[in-house]
MDAnalysis code that builds the backbone (N, CA, C; Angstrom):
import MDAnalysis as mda
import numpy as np

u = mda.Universe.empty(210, n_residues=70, atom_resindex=np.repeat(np.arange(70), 3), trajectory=True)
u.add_TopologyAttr("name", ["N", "CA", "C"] * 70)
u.add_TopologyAttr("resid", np.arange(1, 71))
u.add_TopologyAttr("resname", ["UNK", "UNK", "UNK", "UNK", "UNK", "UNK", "UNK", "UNK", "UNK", "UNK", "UNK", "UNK", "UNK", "UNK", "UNK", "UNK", "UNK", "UNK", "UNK", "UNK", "UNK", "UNK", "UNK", "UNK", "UNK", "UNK", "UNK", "UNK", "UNK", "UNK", "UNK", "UNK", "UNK", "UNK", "UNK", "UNK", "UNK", "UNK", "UNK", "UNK", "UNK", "UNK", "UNK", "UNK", "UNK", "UNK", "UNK", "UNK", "UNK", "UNK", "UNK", "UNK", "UNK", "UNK", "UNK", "UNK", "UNK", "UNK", "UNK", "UNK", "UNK", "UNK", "UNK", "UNK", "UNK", "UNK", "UNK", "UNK", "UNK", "UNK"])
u.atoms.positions = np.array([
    [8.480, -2.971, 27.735],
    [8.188, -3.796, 26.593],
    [7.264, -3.027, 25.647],
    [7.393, -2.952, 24.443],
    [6.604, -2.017, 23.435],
    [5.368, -3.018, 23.083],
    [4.372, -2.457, 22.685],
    [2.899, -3.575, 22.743],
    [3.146, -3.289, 21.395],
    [2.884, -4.440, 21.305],
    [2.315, -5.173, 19.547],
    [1.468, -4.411, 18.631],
    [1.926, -3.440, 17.948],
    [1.050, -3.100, 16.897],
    [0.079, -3.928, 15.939],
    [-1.144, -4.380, 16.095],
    [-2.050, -5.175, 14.918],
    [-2.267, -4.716, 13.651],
    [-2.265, -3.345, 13.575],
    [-2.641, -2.407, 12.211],
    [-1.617, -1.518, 11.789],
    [-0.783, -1.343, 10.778],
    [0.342, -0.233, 11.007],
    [-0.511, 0.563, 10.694],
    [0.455, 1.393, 10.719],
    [-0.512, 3.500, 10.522],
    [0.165, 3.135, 8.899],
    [-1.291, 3.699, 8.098],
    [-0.986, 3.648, 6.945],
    [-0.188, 4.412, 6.215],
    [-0.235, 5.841, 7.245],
    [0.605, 6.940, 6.672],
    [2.388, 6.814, 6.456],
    [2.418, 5.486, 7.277],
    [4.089, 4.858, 7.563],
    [4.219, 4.059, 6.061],
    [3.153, 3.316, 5.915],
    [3.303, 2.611, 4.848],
    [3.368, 3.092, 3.647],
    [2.418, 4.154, 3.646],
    [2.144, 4.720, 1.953],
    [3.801, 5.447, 1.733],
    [4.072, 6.269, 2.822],
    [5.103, 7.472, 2.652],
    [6.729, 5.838, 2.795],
    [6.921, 4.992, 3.119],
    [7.989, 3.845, 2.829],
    [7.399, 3.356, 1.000],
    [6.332, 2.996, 0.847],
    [6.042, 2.745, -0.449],
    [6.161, 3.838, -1.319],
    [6.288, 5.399, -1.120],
    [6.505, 6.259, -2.100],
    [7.826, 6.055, -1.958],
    [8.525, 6.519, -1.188],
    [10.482, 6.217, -0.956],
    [11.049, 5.167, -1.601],
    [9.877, 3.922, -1.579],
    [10.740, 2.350, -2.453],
    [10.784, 2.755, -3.764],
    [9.713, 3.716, -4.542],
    [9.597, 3.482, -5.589],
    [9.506, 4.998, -6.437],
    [10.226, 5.754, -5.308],
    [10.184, 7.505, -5.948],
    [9.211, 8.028, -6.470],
    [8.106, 7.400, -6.059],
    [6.810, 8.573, -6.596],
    [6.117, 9.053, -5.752],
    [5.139, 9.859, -5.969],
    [4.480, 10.944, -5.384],
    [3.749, 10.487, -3.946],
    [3.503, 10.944, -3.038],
    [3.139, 10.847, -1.655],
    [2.024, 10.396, -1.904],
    [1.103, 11.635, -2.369],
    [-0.434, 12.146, -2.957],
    [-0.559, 11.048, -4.018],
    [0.498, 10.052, -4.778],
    [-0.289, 8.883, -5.646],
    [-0.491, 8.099, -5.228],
    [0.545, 7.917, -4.603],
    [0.474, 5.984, -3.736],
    [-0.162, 6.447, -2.735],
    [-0.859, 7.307, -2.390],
    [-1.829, 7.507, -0.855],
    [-2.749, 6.832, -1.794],
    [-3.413, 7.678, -2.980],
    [-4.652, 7.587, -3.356],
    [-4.751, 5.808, -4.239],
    [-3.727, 5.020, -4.377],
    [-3.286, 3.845, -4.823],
    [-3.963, 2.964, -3.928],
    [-3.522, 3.331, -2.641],
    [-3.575, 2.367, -1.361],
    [-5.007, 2.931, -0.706],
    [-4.976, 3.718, -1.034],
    [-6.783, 4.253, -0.583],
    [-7.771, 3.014, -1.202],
    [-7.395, 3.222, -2.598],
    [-7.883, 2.273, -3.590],
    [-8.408, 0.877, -3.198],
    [-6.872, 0.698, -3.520],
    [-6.578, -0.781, -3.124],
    [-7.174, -1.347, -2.321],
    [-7.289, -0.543, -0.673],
    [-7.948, -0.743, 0.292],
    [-9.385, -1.332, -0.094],
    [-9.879, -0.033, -0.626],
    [-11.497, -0.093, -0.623],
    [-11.919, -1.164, -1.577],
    [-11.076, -1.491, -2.707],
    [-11.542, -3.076, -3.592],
    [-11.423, -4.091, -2.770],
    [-10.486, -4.091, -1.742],
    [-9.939, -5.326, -1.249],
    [-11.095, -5.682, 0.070],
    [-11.118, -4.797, 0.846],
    [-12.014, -4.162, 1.930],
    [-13.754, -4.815, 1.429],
    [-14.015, -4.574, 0.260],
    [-15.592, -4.684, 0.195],
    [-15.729, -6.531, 0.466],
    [-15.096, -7.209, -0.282],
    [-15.314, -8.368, -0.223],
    [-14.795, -9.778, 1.019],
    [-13.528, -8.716, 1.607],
    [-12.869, -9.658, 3.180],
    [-14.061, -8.861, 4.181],
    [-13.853, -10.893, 4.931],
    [-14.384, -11.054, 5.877],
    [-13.599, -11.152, 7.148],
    [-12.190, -10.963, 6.881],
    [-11.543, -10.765, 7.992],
    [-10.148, -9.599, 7.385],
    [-10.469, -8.759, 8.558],
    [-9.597, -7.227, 7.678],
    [-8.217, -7.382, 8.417],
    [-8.179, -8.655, 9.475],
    [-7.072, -7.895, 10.427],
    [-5.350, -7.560, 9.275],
    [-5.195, -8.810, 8.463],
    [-4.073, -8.865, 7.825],
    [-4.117, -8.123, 6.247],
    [-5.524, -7.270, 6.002],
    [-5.848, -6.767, 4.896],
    [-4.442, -6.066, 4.191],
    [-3.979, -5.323, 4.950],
    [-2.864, -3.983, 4.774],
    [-1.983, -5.154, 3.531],
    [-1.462, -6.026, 4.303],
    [-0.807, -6.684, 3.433],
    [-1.024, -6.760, 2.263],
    [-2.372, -7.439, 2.011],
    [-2.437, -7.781, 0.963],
    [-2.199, -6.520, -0.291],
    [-2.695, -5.529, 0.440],
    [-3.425, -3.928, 0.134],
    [-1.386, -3.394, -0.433],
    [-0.161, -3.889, 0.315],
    [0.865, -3.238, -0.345],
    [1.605, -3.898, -1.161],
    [1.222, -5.595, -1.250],
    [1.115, -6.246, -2.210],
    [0.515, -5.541, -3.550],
    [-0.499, -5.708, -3.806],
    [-1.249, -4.787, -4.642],
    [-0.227, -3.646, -5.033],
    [-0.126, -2.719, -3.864],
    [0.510, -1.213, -4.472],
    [1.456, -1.214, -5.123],
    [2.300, -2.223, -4.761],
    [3.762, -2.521, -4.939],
    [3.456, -3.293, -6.510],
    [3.111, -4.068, -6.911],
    [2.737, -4.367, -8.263],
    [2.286, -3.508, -9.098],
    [1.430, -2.333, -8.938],
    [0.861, -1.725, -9.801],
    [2.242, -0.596, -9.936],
    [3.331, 0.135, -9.093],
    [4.139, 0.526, -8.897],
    [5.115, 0.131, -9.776],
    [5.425, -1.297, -9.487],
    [6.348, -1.566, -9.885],
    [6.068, -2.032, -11.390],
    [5.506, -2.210, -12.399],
    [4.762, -1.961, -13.303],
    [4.899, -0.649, -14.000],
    [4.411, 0.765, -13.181],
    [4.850, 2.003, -13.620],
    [5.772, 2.245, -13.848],
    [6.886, 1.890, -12.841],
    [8.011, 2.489, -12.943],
    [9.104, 1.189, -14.157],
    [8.557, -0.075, -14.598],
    [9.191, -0.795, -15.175],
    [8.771, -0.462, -16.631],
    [7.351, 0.420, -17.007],
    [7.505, 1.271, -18.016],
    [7.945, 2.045, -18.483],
    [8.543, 3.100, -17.338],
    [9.410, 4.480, -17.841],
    [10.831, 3.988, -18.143],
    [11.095, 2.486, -17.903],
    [12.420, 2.143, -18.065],
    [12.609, 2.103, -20.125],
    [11.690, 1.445, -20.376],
    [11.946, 1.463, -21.664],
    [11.293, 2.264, -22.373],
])
């Protein structure tokens, strides 16, 4: 039986969030670094943070890339 991951490895997440949205490894690392640390100062409970944290990435992303469209 495989045990329950609580935290993904962020490095899974950032490098699936560069692939969704074709940009740079090295941006959306430093995006979600970000994100983290705004989100991070003020929760009092981190376990489900990530989420919120690719929420975030994924908006500011998707935003970028809905500019280069026009």
């Amino acid at each position: 039986m495989r045990a329950l991951q609580m935290h993904p490895n962020p490095e899974v997440i950032v490098a699936s969030l560069a692939a969704q949205f074709d940009a740079p490894v090295d941006d959306v690392a430093s995006l979600y670094e970000s994100e983290w640390a705004d989100l991070a100062a003020d929760a009092q409970v981190t376990n489900y943070l990530h989420i919120f944290v690719v929420r975030h990435v994924q908006d500011i992303l998707r935003k970028r890339t809905s500019g280069k469209r026009h």
